[in-house]
N, C-alpha and C positions, 0 to 999 in steps of 0.2 A: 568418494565424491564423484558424481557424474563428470563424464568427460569435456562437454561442450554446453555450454547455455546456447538456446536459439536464438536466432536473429531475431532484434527488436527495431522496428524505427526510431525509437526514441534515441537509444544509444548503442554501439559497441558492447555488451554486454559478456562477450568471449572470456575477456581479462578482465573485468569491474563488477562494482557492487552499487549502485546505484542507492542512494540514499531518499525517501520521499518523505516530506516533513507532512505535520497534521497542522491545517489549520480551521478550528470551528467555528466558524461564522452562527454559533447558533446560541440559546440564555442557558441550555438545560445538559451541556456535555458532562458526562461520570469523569472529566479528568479534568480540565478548567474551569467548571462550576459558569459559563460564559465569559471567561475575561480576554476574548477576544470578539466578545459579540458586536460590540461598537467599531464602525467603519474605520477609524482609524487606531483603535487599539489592534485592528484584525490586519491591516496592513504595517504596519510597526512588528508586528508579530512574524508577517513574512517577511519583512526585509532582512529583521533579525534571521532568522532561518537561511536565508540566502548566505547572508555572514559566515553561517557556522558553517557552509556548506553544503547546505541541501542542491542537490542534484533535480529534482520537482518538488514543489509546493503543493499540497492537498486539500482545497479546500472546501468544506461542508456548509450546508446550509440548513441542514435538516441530520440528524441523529440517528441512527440504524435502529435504537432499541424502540419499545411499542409506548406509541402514543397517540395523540391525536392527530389528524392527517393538515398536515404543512401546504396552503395551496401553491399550484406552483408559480404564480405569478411573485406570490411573499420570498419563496427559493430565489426565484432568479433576483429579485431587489435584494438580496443579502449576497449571495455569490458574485452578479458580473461587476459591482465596482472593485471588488478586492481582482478578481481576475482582471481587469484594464491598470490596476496599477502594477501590478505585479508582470504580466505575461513578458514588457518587454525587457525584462531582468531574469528569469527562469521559464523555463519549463512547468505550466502548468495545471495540474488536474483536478476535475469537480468530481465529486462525490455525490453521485445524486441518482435517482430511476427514475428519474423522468423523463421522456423524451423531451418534450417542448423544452424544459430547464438546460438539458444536452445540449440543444440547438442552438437557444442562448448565449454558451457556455461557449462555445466555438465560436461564435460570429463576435466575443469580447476578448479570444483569443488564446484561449483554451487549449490544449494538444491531445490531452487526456481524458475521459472519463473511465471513473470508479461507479462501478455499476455491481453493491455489495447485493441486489438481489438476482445475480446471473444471471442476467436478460431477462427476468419474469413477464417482462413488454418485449416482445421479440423488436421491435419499431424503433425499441434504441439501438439496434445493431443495423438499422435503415440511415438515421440521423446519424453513426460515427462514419461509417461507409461514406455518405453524402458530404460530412464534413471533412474528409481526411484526418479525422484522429484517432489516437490509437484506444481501445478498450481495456481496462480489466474487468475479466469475468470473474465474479466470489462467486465461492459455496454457500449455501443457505437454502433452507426448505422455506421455510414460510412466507405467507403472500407480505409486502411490505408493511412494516412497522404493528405487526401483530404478532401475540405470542405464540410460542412453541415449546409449551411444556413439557419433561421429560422427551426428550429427543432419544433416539434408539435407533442403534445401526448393528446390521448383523455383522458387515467386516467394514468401518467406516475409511479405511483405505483406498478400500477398492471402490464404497458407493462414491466419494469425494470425486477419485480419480474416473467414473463413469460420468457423473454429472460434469465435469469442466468438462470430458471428451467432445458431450453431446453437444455442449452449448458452446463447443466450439465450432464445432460442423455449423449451429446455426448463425453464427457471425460470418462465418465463412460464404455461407448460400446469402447471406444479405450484399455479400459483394466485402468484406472487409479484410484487406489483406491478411497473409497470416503471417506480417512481421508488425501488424499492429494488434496482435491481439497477446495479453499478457491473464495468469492466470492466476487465481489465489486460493489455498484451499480452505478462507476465510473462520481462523481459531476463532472458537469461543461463540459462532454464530448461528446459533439452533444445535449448538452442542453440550457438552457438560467437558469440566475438567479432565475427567479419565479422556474422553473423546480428542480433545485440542493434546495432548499427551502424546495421543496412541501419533496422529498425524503428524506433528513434529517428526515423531522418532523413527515413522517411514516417511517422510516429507521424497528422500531420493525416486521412492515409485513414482512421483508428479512431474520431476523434471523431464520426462521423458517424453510427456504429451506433446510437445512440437510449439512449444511456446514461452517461455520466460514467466520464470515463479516468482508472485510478488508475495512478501511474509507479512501480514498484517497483525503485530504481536504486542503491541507497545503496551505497557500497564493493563494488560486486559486479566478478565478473573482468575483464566486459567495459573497465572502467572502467581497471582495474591495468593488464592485457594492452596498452591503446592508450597508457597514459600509461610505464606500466613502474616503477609504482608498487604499493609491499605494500598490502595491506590497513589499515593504518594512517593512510596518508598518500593518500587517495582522495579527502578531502572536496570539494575545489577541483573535483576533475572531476565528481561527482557532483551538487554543486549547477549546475555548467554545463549536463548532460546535463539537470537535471530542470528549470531555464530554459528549453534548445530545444524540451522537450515540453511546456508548457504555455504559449508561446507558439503551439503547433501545438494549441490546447485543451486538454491535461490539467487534470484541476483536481484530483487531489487528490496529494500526494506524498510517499512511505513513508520514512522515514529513520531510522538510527540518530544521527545529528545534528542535533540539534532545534534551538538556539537559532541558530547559522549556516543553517540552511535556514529558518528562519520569515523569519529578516532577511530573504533573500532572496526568497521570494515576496510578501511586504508590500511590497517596493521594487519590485516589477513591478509589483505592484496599483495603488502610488499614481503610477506613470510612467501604464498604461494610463489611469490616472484614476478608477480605482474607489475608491480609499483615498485620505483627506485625509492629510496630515505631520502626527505626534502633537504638535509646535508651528510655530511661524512667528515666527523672530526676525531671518534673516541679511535686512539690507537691507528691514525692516519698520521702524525705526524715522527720523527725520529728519535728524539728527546721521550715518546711515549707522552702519554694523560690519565696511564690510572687511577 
């Protein structure tokens, strides 16, 4: 396990694991089919999230995978009323490349943007800069929401870990500090199975970039594919997968399963020793409780 997570504005991330829930404001997501596309199923859905614990709220308006293009005025009418109900209860982040939508996103109160195609618009690293929020940079080759058939890395470690380097430098030359900038080395995205595998299993080469590793794992194929599980029934791998990467430092991790993933990085927290047990009873008392 890497020794230190870097500084983040969001949180203390030294001793924690920060939990960030999914929420899809959109009709067509591969994991909720849209049952949170209507404005107040989409907020019900974050409050609940707040409940179980989420640490940030994540939420989308538009879908990573290839489809027709979402304009953005349609983005920002499904994004900023979930973000005004939500922001002054959590911390929380849009998922989105657009800049105009970004801007949006911050001015309803936003802290965050998830930017799964690594600044492909340098201008959103203009707009977080100018708004005080903090960034994720994801891995991804392809221009947004278009395919990437057979994707091919000669050591996809090192290409991963070059690509965040560089597009961190350019968040950096936009003016954005470098305790708002958070990095992902985005499984499953312009990759294949073996690929999201291989990066897992060195995820520790990433922590070392100078900025806080977010794991974006939840029910994704790579997960279905190794286990030979639907999309339904991922959860078990998914919280395994985001275990071996924050004991390799990840500290922050994306999930559509909030209250079994919070259990689980609070029970790393208090094994490492960073968390006390919310009581102490078993074998605390004289008489014993075997």
């Amino acid at each position: 396990m890497t020794s230190d997570a870097a500084e983040t504005a969001l949180f203390d991330l030294s001793r924690r694991v920060a939990v960030m829930a999914i929420l899809n404001r959109t009709p067509d997501s591969f994991y909720d089919r849209g049952a949170t596309f209507a404005l107040d199923s989409a907020v019900a859905a974050g409050l609940a999230a707040i409940e179980d614990g989420a640490d940030i709220v994540d939420v989308g308006g538009v879908k990573f995978a290839p489809g027709p293009p979402v304009p953005a005025d349609e983005e920002i009418a499904r994004v900023v009323p979930v973000i005004r109900e939500l922001a002054p209860r959590v911390a929380v982040s849009v998922d989105t490349f657009h800049p105009e939508v970004a801007r949006a996103a911050i001015e309803a109160g936003a802290t965050v943007i998830n930017d799964t195609t690594g600044l492909h618009d340098p201008a959103m690293a203009d707009v977080v800069a100018a708004g005080g929020a903090t960034i994720v940079i994801a891995h991804s080759r392809a221009a947004p929401r278009t395919q990437f058939p057979l994707p091919r890395y000669d050591d996809v470690g090192r290409e991963v870990a070059d690509f965040l380097t560089e597009r961190r430098q350019v968040a950096l030359a936009y003016g954005v500090p470098p305790d708002r900038i958070v990095l992902d080395p985005g499984h499953d995205l312009n990759k294949n199975t073996l690929q999201s595998l291989e990066l897992t299993r060195r995820l520790g080469e990433l922590t070392g970039l100078g900025a806080p590793v977010l794991v974006a794992l939840s029910n994704k194929d790579f997960i279905g594919e190794t286990l030979g599980r639907g999309p339904d029934d991922r959860v078990a791998g998914s919280i395994a997968a985001a275990l071996y990467c924050v004991l390799q430092g990840a500290r922050i991790v994306r999930t559509h399963n909030v209250r079994p993933t919070v259990d689980a990085m609070r029970m790393v927290e208090a094994i490492l020793g960073w968390r006390e047990p919310a009581y102490l009873l078993h074998n605390m008392r004289p008489e014993g409780n075997d």
